[in-house]
C-alpha positions as CSV (number, residue, x, y, z in Angstrom):
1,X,90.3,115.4,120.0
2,X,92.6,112.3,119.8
3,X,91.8,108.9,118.7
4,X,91.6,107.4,121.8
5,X,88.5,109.6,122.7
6,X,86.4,106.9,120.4
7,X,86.8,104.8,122.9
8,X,83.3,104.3,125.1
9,X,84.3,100.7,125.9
10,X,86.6,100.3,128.7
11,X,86.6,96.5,128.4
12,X,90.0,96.2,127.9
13,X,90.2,92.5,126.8
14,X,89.9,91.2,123.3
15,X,90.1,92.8,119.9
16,X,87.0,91.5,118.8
17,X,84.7,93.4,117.9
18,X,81.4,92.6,120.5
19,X,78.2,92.6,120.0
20,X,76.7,96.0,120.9
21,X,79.8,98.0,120.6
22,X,79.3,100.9,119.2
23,X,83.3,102.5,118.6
24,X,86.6,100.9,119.0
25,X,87.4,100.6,122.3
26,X,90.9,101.8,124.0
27,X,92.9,98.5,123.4
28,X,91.4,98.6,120.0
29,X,92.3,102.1,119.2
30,X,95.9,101.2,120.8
31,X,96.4,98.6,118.4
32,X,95.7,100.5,115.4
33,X,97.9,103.4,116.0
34,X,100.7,100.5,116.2
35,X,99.3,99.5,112.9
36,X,99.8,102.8,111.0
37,X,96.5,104.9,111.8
38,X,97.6,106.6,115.0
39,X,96.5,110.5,113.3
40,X,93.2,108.8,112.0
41,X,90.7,111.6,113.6
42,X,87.6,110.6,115.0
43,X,85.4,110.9,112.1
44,X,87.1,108.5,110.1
45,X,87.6,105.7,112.8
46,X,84.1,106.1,112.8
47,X,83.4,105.0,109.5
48,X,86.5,102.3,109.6
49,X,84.5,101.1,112.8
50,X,81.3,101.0,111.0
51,X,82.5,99.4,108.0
52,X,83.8,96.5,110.0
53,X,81.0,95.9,111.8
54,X,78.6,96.2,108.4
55,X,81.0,93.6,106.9
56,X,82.5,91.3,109.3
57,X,85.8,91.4,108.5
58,X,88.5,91.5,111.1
59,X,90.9,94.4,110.9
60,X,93.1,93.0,113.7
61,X,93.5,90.0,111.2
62,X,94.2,92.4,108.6
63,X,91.6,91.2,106.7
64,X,90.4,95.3,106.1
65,X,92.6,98.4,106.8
66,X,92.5,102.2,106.7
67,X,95.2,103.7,104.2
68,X,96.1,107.5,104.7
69,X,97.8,109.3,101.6
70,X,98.6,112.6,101.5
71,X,96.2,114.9,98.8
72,X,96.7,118.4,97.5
73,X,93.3,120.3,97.7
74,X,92.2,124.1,97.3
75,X,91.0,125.7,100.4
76,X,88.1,128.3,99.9
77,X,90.5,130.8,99.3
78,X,91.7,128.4,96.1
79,X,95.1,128.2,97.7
80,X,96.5,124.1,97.4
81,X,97.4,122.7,100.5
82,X,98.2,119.1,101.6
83,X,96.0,117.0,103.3
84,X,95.4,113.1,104.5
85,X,92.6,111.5,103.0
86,X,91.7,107.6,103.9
87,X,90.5,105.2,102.3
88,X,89.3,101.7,103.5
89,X,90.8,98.5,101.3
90,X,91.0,95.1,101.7
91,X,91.5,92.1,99.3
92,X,89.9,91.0,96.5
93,X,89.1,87.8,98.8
94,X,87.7,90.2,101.3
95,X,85.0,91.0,98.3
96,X,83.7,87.7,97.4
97,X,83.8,86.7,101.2
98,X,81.3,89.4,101.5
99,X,79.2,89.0,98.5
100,X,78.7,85.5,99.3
101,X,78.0,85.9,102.8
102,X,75.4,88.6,101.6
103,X,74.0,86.3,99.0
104,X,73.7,82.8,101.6
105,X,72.1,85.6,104.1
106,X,69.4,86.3,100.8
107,X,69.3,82.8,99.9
108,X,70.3,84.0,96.4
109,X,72.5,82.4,93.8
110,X,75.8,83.9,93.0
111,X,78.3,82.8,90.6
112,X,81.9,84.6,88.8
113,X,81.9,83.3,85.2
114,X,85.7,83.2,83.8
115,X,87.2,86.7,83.1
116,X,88.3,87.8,80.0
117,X,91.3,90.2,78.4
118,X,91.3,93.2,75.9
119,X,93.6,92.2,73.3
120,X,95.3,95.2,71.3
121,X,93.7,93.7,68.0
122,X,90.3,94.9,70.3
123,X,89.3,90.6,70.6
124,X,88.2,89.9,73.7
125,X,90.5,86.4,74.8
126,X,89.7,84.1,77.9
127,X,93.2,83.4,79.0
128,X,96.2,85.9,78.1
129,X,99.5,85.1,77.3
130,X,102.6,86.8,78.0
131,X,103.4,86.9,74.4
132,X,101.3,89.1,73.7
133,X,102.1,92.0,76.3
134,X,99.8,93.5,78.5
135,X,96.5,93.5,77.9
136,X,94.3,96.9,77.0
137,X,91.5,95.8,79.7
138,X,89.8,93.2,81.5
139,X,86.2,92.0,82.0
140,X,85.0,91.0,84.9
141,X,81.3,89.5,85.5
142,X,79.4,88.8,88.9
143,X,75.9,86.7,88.4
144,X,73.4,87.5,91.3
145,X,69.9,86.0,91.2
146,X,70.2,85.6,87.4
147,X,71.2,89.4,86.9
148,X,74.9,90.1,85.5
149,X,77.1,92.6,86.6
150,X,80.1,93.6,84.2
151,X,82.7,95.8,84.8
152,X,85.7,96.8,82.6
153,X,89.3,97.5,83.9
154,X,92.0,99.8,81.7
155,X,95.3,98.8,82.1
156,X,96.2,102.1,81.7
157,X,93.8,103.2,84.6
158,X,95.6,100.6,87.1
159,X,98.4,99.4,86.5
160,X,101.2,100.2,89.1
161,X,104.4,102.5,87.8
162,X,107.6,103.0,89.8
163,X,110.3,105.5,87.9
164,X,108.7,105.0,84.8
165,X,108.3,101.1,84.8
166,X,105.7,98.8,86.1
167,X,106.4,97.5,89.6
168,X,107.4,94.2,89.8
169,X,104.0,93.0,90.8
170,X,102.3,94.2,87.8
171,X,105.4,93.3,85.7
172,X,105.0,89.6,86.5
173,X,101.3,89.1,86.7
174,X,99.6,92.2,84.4
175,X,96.7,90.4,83.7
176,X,96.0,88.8,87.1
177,X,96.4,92.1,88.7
178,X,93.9,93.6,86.3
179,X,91.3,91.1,86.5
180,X,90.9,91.2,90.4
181,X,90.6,95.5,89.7
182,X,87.5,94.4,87.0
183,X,86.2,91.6,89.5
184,X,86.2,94.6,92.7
185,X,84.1,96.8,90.6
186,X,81.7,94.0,89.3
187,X,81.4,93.0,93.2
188,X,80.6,96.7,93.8
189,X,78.1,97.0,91.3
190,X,76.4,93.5,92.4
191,X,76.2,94.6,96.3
192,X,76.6,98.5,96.3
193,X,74.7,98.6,99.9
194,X,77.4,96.5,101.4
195,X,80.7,97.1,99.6
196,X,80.3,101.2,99.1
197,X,82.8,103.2,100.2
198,X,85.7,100.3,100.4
199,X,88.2,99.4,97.5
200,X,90.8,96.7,97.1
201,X,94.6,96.8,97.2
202,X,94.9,96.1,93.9
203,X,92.3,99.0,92.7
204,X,94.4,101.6,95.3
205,X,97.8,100.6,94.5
206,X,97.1,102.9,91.5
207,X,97.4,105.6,94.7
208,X,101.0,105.1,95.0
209,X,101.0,107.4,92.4
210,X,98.0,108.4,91.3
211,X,94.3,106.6,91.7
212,X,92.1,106.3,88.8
213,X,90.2,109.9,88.8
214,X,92.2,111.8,91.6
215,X,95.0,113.7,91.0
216,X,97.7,115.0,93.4
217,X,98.1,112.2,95.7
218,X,101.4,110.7,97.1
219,X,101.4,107.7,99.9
220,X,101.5,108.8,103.7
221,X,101.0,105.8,105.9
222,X,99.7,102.6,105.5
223,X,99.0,99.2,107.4
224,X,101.2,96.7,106.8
């Protein structure tokens, strides 16, 4: 079955997504093979489709895409064999857009206090300077209706490698780049009902080689 069987619609205007739709429709489906998820099967654009319309964001704005690496798995016979997983990401902004949204929806009160940085001497520091390298982990804290969520970020876990080195990214701005992977997972743990299942660039970078807990991956195709 290809992609473009998800397609009940045959309104062939727009890329919004309409009220009442229930799958992408054929212009839709169109436009994301041009994007980079033309061998998505049907099951997946189903859950892409369904995580759009549970958050609101826009994947023709490229506000949320659907990444496809290539995995090594055992079959039942425990032979490895290559396969394409996906995984739905979007930005850290996409995360707090959607917390807040949620949280204005509940009339509940959400706030980010500032984040914080690992030293090696184990001190937790509120701003981190260069000087001092890269940090061993950040902390990140979301406040909802008076309740804190904190999550912890290892460097080690995330940062980005390229032939041995940190990529340039990670290089120039470790900290940063960690503290938006501690602030996803605080966001996660503070709205698990509408943020499961999606990560954000900076968590999956970590993919490019390996993500945090996975093994075997290497990057197939991605959105750009």
């Amino acid at each position: 079955m290809t992609t473009t069987d998800l397609a009940t619609s045959e309104d062939a205007g727009g890329l919004a997504i309409v009220d009442g739709q229930t799958s992408f429709n054929k212009t839709q489906v169109a436009t994301l093979r041009h994007m980079g998820v033309e061998n998505a099967p049907e099951e997946d654009l189903r859950v892409f489709f369904h995580v759009c319309q549970r958050t609101g964001l826009d994947p023709f704005a490229r506000q949320i895409h659907m990444i496809g690496r290539n995995a090594k798995v055992r079959d039942s016979s425990g032979r490895e064999r290559w396969t394409t997983k996906y995984t739905i990401q979007t930005g850290i902004d996409g995360f707090r857009l959607i917390g807040r949204r949620e949280a204005n929806r509940r009339h509940e009160t959400i706030s980010v206090p500032p984040h914080e940085w690992m030293h090696q001497d184990g001190t937790w520091r509120p701003v981190w300077s260069k000087q001092w390298g890269t940090p061993l982990a950040a902390k990140a804290t979301v406040v909802r209706e008076g309740q804190s969520f904190t999550a912890v970020a290892m460097f080690d876990e995330y940062a980005q490698t390229k032939s041995g080195g940190l990529t340039s990214m990670w290089a120039q701005r470790p900290a940063g780049q960690l503290a938006k992977c501690a602030e996803a997972l605080a966001w996660r743990m503070a709205f698990p009902q509408d943020l499961a299942g999606m990560y954000t660039d900076d968590e999956m970078s970590h993919a490019d080689g390996h993500a945090p807990g996975e093994q075997g991956e290497a990057p197939r195709s991605a959105t750009p």
